[in-house]
C-alpha positions in Angstrom: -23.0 -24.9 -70.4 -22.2 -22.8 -73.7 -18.5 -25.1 -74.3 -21.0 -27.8 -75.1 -22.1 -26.1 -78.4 -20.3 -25.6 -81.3 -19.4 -21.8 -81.9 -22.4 -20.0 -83.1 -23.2 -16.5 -83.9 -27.1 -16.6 -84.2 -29.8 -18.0 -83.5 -32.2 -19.7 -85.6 -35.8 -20.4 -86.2 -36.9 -23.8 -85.9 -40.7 -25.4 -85.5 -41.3 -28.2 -83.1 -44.7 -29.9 -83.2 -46.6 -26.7 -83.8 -44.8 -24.4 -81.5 -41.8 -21.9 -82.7 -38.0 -22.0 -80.9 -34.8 -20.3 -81.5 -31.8 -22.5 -81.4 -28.3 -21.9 -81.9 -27.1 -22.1 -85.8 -24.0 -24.4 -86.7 -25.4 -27.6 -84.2 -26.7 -30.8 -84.6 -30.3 -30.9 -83.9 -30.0 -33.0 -80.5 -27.5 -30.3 -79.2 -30.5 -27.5 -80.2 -33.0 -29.4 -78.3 -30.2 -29.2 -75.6 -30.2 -25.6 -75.5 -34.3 -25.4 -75.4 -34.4 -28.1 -72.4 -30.8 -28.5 -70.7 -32.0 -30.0 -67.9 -34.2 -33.0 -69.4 -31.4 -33.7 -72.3 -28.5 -34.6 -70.2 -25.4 -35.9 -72.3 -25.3 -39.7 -71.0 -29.4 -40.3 -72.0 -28.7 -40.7 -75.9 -25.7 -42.0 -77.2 -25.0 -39.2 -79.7 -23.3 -41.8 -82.9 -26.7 -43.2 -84.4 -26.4 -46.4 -82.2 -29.6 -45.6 -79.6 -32.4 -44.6 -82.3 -33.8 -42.3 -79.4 -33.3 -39.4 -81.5 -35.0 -40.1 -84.2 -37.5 -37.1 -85.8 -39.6 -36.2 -88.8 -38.2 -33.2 -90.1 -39.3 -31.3 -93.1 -36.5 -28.9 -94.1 -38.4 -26.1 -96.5 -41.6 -25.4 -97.6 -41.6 -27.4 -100.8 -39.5 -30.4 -98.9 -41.5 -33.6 -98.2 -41.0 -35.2 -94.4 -38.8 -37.5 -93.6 -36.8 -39.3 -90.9 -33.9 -38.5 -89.6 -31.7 -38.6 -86.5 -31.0 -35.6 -84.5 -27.6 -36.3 -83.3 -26.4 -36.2 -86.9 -28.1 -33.7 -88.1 -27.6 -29.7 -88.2 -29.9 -27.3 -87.3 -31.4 -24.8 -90.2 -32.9 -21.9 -90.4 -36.9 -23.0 -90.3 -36.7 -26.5 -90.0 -39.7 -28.2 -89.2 -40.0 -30.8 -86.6 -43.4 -32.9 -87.0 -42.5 -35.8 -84.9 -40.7 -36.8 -82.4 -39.1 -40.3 -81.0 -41.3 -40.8 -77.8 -37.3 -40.5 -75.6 -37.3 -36.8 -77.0 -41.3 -36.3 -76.5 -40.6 -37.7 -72.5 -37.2 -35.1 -72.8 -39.5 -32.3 -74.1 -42.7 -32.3 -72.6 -42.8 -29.5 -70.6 -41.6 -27.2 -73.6 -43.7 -28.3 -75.8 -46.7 -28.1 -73.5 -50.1 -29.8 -75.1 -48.3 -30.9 -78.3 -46.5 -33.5 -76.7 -49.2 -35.4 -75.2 -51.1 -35.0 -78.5 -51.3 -38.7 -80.4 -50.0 -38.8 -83.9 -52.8 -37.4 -86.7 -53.6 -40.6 -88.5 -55.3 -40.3 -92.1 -58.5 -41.6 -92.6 -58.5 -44.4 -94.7 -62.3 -44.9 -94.8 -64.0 -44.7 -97.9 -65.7 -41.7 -99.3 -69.6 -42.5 -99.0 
């Protein structure tokens, strides 16, 4: 299972909706949830070259850095990355890791008016 990741030589911090992982440094973000659930991210579910959209994440890279989308196929793994969202093929993928987060719905703002 290791020849599938790229040579690392730590492993990092990351968050995934709410709950902490290490993953290994110097790998795209789908290979890291790869290492947290081999056996519900099997190579032939997501096509791995941006064409699927099942990868697709809100990520928030530091403290001070606002969310946004991207696609975890193409995108390396950092040191404490956060993940706030997740595509609902990855959610399915990584339910029983991420335990009670991933059946949570999405926090929607409240958009009523201040009485």
């Amino acid at each position: 299972m290791s020849d599938i990741f790229r040579p690392y030589e730590k492993l990092v911090e990351i968050s995934i909706m709410g709950k902490t992982f290490l993953v290994p440094e110097r790998n795209s973000l789908l290979r890291a949830f790869q290492f947290i659930s081999p056996e519900t991210i099997p190579y032939g579910r997501f096509c791995w070259n941006q064409e699927c959209q099942y990868c697709k994440v809100n990520c928030q890279l530091s403290d001070d850095d606002q969310s946004r989308p991207i696609l975890s196929c193409k995108f390396l793994v950092s040191e404490g990355m956060a993940i706030s969202d997740l595509a609902p093929e990855l959610i399915g993928c990584l339910r029983t890791k991420l335990g009670a987060a991933a059946s949570e719905p999405p926090i929607e703002e409240d958009t009523t008016p201040a009485a």
